[in-house]
DSSP file (Angstrom, degrees, kcal/mol; ACC not computed):
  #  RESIDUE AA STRUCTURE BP1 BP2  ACC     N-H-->O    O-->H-N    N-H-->O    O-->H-N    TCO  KAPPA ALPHA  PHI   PSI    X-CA   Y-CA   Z-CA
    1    1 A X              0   0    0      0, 0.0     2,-0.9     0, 0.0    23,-0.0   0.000 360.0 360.0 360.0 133.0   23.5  112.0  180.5
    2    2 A X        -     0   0    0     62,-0.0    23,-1.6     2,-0.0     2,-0.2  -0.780 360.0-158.6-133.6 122.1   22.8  108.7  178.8
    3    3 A X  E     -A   24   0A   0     -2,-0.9    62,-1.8    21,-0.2     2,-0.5  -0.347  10.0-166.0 -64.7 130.5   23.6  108.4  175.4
    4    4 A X  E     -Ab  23  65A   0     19,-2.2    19,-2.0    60,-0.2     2,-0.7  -0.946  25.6-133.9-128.6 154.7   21.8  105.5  172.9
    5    5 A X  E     +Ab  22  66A   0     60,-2.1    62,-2.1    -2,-0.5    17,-0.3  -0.927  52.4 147.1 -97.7 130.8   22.5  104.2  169.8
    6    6 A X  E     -A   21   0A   0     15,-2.2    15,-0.8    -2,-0.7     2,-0.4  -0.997  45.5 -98.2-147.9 142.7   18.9  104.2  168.1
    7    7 A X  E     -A   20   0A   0     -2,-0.2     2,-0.4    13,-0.2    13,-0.2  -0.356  23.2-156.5 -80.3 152.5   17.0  104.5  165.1
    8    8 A X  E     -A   19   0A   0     11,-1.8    11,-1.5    -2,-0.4    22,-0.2  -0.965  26.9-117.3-121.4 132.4   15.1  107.7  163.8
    9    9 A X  E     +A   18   0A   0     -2,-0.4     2,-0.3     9,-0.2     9,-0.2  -0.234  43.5 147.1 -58.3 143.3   12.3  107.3  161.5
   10   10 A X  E     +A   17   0A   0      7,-0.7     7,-0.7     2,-0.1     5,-0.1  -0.839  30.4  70.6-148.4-146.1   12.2  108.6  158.1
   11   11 A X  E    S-A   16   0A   0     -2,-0.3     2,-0.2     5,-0.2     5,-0.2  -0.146  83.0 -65.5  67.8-170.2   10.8  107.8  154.8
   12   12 A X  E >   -A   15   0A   0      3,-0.8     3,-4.6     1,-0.2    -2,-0.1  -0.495  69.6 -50.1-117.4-170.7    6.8  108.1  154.2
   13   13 A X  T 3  S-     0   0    0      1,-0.3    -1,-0.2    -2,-0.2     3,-0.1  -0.303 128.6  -1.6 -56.4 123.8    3.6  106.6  155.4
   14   14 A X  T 3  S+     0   0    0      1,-0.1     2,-0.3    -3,-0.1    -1,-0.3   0.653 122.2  78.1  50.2  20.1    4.3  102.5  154.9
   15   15 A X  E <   +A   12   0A   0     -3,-4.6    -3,-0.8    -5,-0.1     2,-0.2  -0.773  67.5 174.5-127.5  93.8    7.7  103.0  153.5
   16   16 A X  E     -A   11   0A   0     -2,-0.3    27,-0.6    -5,-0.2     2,-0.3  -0.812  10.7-173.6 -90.0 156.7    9.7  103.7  156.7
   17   17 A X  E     -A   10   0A   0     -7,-0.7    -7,-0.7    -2,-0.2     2,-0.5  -0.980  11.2-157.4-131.1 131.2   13.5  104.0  156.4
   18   18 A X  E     -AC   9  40A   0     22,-1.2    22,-4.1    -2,-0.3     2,-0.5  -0.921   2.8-147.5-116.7 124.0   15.3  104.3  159.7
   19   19 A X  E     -AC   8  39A   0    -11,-1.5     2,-2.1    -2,-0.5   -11,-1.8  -0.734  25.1-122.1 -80.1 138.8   19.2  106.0  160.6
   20   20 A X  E     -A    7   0A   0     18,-7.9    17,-0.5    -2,-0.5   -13,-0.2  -0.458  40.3-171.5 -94.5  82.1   20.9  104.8  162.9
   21   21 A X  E     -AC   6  36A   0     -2,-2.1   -15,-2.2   -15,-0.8     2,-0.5   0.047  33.3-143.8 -41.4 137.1   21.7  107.5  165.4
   22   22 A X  E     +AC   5  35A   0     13,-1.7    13,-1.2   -17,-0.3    12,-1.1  -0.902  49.1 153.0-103.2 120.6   23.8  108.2  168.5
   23   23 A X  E     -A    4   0A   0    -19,-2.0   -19,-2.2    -2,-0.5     2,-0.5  -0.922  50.1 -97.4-130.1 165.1   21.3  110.7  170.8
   24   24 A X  E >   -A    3   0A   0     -2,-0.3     3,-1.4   -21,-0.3   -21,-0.2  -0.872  36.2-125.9 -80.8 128.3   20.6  111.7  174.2
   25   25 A X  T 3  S+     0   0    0    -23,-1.6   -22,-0.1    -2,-0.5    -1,-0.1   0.701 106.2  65.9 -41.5 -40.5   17.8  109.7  175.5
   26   26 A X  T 3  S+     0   0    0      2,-0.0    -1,-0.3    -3,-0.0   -23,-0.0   0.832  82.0  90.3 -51.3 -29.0   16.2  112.7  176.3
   27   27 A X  S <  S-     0   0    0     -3,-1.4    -4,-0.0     2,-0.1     6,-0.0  -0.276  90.2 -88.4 -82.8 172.0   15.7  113.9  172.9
   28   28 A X    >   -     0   0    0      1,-0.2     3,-1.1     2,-0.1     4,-0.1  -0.077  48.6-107.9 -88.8 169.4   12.4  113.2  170.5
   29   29 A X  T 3  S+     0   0    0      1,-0.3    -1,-0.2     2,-0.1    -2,-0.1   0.748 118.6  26.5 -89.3 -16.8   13.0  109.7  168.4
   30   30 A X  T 3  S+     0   0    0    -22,-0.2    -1,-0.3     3,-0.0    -2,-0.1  -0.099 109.3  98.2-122.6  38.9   13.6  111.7  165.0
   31   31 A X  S <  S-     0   0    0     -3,-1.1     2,-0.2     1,-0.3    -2,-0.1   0.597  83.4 -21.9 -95.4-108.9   14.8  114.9  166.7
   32   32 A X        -     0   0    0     -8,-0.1    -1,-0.3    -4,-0.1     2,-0.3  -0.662  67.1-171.8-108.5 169.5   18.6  116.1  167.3
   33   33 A X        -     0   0    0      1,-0.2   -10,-0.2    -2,-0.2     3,-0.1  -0.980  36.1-128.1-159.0 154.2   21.1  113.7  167.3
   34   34 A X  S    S-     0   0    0    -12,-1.1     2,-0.3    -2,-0.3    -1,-0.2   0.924  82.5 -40.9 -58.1 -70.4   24.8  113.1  168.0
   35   35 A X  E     -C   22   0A   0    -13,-1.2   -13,-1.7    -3,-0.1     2,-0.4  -0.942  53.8 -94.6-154.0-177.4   25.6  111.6  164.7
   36   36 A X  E     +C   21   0A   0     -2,-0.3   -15,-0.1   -15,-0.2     3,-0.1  -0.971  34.8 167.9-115.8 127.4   24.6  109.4  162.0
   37   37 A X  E     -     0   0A   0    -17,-0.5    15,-1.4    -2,-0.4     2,-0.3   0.365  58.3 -56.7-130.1  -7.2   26.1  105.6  162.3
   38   38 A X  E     - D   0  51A   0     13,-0.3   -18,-7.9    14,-0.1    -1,-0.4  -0.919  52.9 -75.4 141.6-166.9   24.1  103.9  159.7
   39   39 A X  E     -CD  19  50A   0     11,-0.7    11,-2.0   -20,-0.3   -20,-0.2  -0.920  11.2-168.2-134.2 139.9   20.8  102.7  158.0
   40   40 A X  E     -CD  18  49A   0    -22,-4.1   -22,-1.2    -2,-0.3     2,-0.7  -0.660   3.0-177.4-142.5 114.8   18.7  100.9  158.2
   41   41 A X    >   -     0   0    0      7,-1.7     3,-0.6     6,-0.4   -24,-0.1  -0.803   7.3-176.0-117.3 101.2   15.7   99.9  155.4
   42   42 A X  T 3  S+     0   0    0     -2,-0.7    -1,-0.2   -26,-0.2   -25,-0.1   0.832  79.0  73.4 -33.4 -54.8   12.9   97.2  156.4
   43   43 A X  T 3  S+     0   0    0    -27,-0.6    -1,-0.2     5,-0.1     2,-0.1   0.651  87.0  72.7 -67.9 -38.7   11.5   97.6  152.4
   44   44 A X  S <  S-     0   0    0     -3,-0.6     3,-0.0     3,-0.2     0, 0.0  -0.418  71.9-137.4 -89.7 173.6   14.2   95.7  150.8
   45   45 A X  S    S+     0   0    0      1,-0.1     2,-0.2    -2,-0.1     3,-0.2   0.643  87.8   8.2-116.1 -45.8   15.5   92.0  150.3
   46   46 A X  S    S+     0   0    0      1,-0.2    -1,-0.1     2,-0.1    -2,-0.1  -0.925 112.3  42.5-149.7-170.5   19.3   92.8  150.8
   47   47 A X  S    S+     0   0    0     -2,-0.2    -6,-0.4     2,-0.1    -1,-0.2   0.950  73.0 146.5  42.3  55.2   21.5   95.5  151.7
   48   48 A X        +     0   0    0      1,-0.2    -7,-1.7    -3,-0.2     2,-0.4   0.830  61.5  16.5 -78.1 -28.9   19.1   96.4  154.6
   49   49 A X  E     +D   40   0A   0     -9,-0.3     2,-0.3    24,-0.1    -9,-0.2  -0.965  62.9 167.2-142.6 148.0   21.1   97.6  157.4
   50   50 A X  E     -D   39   0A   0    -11,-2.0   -11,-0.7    -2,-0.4     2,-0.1  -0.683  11.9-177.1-132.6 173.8   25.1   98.9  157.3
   51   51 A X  E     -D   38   0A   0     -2,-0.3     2,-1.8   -13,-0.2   -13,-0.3  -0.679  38.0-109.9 179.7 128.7   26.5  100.6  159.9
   52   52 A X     >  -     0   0    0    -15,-1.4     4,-1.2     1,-0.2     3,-0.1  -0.195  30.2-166.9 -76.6 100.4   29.9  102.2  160.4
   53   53 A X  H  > S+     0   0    0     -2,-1.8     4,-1.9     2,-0.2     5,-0.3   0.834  81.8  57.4 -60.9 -18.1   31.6   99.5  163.4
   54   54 A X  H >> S+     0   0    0      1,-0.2     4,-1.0     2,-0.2     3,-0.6   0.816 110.4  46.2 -67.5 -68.9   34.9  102.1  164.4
   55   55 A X  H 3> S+     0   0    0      1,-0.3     4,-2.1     2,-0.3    -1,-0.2   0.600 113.7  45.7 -82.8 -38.1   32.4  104.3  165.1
   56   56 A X  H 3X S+     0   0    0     -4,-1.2     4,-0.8     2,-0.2    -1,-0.3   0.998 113.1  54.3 -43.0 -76.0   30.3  101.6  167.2
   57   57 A X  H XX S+     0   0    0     -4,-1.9     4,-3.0    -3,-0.6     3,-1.6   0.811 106.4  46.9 -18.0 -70.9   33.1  100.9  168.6
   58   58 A X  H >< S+     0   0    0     -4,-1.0     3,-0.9     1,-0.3     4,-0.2   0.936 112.4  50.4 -35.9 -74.8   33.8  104.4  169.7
   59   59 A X  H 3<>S+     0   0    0     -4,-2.1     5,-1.8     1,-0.3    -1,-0.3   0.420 107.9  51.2 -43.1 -26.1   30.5  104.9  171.0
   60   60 A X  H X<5S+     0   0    0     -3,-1.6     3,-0.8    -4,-0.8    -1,-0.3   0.640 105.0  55.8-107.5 -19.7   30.3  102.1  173.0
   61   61 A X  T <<5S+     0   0    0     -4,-3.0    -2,-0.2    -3,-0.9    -1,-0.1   0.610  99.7  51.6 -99.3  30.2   33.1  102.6  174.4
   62   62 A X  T 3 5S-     0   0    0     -4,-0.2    -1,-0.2    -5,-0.0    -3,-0.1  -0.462 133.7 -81.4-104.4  37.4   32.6  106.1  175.8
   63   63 A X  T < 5S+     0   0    0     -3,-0.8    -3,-0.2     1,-0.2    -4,-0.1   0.121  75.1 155.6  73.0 -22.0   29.3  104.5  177.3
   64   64 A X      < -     0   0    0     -5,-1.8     2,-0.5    -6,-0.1   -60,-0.2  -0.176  29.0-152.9 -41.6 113.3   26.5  104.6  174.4
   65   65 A X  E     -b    4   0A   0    -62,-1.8   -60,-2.1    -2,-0.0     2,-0.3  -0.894  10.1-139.9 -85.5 113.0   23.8  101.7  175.1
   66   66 A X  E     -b    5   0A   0     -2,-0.5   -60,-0.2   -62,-0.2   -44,-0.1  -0.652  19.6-106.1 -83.5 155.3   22.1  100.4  172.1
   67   67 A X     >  -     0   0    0    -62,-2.1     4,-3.0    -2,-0.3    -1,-0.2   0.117  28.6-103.1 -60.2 177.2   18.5   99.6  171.9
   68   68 A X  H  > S+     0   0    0      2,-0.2     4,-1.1     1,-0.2     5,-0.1   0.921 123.7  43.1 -58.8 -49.0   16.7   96.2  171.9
   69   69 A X  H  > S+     0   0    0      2,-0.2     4,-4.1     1,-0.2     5,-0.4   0.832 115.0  49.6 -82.5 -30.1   16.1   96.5  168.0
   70   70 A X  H  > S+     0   0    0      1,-0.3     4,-5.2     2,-0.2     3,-0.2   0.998 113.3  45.6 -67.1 -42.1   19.7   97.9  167.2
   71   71 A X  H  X S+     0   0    0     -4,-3.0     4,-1.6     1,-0.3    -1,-0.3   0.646 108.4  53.9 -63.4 -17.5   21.3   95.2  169.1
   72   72 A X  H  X S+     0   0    0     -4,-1.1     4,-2.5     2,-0.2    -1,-0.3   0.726 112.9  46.1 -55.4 -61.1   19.3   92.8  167.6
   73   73 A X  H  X S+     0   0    0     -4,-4.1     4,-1.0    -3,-0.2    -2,-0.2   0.856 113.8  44.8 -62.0 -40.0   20.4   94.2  164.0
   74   74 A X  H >X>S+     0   0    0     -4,-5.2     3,-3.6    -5,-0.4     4,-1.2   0.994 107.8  59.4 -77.7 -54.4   24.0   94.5  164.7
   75   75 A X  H ><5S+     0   0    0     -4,-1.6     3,-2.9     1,-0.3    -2,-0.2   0.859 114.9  38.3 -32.6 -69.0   23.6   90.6  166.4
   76   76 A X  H 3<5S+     0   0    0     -4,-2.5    -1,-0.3     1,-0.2    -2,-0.2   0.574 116.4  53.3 -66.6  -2.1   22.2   89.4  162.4
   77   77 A X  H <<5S-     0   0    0     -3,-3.6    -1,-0.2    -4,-1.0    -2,-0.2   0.413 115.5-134.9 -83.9 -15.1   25.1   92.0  160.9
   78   78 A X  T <<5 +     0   0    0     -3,-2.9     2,-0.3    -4,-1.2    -3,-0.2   0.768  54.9 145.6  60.9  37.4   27.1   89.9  163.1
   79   79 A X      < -     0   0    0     -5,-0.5     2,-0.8    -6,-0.1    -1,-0.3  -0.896  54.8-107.4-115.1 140.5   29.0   92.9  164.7
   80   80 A X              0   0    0     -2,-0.3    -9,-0.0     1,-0.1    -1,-0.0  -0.373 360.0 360.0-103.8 147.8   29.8   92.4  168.2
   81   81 A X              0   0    0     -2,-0.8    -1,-0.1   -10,-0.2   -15,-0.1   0.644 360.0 360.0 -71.1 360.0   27.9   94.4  170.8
């Protein structure tokens, strides 16, 4: 099974808000999920993304692969992947 750290959509039509989720790859991109690791909100100027690093940590090191966009996020949060 291979796990990723990814975001799931929320919010409404042209306000998305995304969490940032531990899933199985198999599952739908706002469907079930492992846990919830942070946020992240496009719509504002600061505070845009947090995310809790033990738990990054954790996750990556039991195997978890984050996506292109997360890793991307954590790179400009300046936590390392």
């Amino acid at each position: 099974i291979m796990v990723k750290i990814r975001l799931a959509r929320g919010g409404t039509k042209k306000k998305p808000y995304y969490r940032v989720v531990v899933a199985d790859q198999r599952c739908k991109r706002d469907g079930r999920y492992l846990e919830r690791i942070g946020f992240y909100n496009p719509m504002v100027s600061e505070n845009r993304f947090g995310i809790d690093e033990e738990r990054v940590k954790h996750w990556l090191s039991v195997g978890a692969q984050p996506t292109e966009r997360v890793s991307k996020l954590m790179k400009q949060a300046k936590i390392k992947v």
